[in-house]
N, C-alpha and C positions, 0 to 999 in steps of 0.2 A: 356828512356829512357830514351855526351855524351853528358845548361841546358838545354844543351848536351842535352834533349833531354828531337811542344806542346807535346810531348813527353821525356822523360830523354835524350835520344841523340838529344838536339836541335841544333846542328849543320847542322843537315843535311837537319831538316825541315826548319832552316832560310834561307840556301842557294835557299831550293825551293822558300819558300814563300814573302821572302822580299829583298828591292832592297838595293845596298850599298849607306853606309853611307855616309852623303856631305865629310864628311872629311876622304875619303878613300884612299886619295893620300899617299904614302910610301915615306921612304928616307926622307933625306933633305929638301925638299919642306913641307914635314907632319910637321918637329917640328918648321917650323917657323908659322904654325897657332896658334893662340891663344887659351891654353886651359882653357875649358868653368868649368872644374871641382869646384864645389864650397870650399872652403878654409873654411865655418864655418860652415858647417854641413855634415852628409855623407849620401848621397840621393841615393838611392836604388830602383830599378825597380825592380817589383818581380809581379810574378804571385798572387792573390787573394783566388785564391780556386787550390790548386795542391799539396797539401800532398803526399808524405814528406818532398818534396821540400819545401815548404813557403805557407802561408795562412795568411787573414788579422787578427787571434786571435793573430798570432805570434809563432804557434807552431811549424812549422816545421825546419828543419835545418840549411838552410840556411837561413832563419829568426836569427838561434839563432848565425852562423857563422859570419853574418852584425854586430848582436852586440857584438862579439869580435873586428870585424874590428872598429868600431866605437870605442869602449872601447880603444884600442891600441893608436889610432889617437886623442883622446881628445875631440869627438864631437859630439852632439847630431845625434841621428840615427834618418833618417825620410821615411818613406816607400812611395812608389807612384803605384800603383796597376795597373800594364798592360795585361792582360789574353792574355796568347801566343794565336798564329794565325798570321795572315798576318798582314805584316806590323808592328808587336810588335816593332823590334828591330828599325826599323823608327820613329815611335812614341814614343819612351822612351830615349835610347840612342842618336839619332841622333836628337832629338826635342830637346834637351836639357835639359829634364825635371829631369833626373835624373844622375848619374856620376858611374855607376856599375850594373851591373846583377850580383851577386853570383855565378854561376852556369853557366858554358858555355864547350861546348866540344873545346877542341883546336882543331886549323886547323882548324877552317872557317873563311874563311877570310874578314865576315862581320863585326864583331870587329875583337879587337888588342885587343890580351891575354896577362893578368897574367901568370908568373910562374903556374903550375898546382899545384894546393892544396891537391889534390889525385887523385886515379887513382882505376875505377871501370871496371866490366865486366858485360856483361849479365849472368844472373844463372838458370840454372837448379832447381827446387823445384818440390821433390818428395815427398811422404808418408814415413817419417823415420822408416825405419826396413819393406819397402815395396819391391816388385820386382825390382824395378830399384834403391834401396838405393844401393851408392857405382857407378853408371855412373857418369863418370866426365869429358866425350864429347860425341858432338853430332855424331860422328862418330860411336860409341860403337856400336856394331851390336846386343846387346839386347834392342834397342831401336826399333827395327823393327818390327811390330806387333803390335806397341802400340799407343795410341791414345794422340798427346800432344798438349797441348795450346800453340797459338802463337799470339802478337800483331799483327795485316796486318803492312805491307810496313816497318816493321823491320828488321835490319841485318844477325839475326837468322830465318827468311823466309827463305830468300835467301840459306842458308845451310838447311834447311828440303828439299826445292827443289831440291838441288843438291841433296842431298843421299837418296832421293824416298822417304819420309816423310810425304808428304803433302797431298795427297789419305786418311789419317785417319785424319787429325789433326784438329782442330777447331781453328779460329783465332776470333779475338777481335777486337773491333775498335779501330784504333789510334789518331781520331781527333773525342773528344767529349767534351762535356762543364761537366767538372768536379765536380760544383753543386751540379750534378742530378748523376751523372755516374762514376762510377769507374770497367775498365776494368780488370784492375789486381786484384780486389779480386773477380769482379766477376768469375775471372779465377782459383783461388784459392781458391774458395768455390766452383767449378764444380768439383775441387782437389780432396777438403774433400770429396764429395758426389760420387767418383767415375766415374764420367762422362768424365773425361781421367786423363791420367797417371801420368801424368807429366804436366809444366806451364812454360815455358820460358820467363824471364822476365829481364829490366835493374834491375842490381843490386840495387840498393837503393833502387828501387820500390818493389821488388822480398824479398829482406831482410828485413826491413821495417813492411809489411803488412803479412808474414811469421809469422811474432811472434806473431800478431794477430789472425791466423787463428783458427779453432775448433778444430783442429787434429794438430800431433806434423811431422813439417814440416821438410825434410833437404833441404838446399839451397846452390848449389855449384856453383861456379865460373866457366865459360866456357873457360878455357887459352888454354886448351890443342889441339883448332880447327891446321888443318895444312893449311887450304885451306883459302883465302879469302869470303867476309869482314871479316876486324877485327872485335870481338866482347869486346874488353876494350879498353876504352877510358881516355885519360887525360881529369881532371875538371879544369879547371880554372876562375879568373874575366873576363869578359865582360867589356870594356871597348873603349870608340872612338877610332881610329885610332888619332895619331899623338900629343896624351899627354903623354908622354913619362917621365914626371915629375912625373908624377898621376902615371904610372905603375911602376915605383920604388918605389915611398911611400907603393902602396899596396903588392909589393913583400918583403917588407924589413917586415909590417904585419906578412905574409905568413910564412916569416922565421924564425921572433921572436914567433908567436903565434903557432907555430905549433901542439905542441902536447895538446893545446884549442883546435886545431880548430880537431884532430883526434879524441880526447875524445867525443865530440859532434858528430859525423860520428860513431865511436862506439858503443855510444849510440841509435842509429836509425837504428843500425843492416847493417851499408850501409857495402858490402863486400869489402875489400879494397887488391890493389895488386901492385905486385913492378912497377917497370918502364918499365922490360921489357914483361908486360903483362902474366907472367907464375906463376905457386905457385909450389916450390918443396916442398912435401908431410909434410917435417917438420915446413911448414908455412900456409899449409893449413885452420889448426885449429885454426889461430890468425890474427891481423890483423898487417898489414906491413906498414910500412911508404915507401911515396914517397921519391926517393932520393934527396936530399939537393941541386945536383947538374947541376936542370934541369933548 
């Protein structure tokens, strides 16, 4: 996991794990608080170790996305290092320590979202030109039989349980110290080696760490589920409830830097889809911009 999710979908893990923010009043009441956003710098909460999300060398995405934002804005970019878990979004955002998360699924309503910057799915990664090259949901009934990697307590669980899945499947852990541990390629090196079939994974993390692998990977987008959870998510800023100044400045970013901030998504293999979560077959093999008018 959608930062969105300690996982790419972190919406759902802050909902669990951390309380709201002091200033989660809505309306009226929100914009007459004073906001704390700093005006001479652009101070960024970001995780430490969680490629390809952000790392403290500066290499991953949303590291490199901050410094468009900052660039846009005129103002020196300065990172402040919070390893998701409990309580992150309490100690970053709502400590006042920083003024942004890069990376946030919408619809949680522990912050107050940006505009969404793009819009991901969980993906499917198979063995290119293997027995399940060409599935392109989990529904497919050649997927029966076969033995597939799953994160624990992610959205696509949830659907291997519904459609009798889970009797074969191997899952991974979803809350580990990043450091030492990386689930998704250990899941993707069981890929290469044969030890199951398939790896379901958030997109960014899935596409990403794919082009890395030892053997030549395909990595498809799951749009086509008919049954709930969603598996694609809007990404948007993280941001307090009730600076409302702050969130126009960073959507008018958003608007102007757009195709910066896709080129860099692009670049990190993140798989990217329209608004209404679906790819018709002639968009498959490319990547789509989020609409202008969300």
């Amino acid at each position: 996991m959608p930062k969105p999710p300690a996982w790419a979908i972190r919406a759902a893990l802050a909902l669990a794990l951390a309380p709201p923010l002091a200033a989660g009043a809505g309306g009226a009441a929100a914009q007459q608080v004073p906001e704390l956003a700093s005006t001479d710098r652009l101070r960024v909460c970001a995780d430490p170790a969680n490629m390809p999300f952000s790392d403290k060398a500066g290499e991953g995405f949303e590291n490199k996305i901050a410094a468009i934002v900052a660039d846009e804005l005129k103002r020196p970019l300065r990172f402040f290092w919070v390893p998701q878990g409990p309580g992150a979004v309490r100690n970053s955002l709502g400590s006042g320590l920083c003024d942004v998360i890069i990376g946030y699924a919408s619809g949680a309503d522990i912050v107050q979202h940006s505009n969404p910057y793009y819009r991901s799915a969980y993906v499917l990664v198979v063995k290119a030109g293997g027995p399940l090259d060409g599935v392109d949901r989990l529904e497919d009934p050649r997927l029966q039989g076969h033995r597939l990697g799953v994160i624990a307590a992610t959205p696509p669980a949830d659907h291997l349980l519904r459609l009798g899945l889970t009797a074969e499947a191997k899952t991974y852990a979803l809350l580990v110290d990043r450091r030492s541990d990386s689930p998704a390629e250990e899941a993707l090196a069981d890929l290469a080696a044969g030890t199951v079939d398939g790896v379901i994974l958030w997109g960014p993390i899935g596409g990403y760490f794919s082009k890395k692998a030892a053997v030549p990977l395909k990595v498809t987008p799951l749009v086509k589920e008919t049954e709930r959870p969603a598996l694609s998510f809007r990404i948007t800023f993280g941001i307090r409830a009730g600076e409302i100044q702050w969130k126009h400045k960073l959507n008018d970013v958003i608007r102007k830097r757009r195709a910066d901030i896709e080129a860099v998504l692009t670049s990190y293999g993140v798989p990217l889809v329209p608004d209404d979560g679906r790819l018709d077959e002639s968009e498959r093999d490319r990547p789509v911009r989020v609409d202008e008018g969300q």
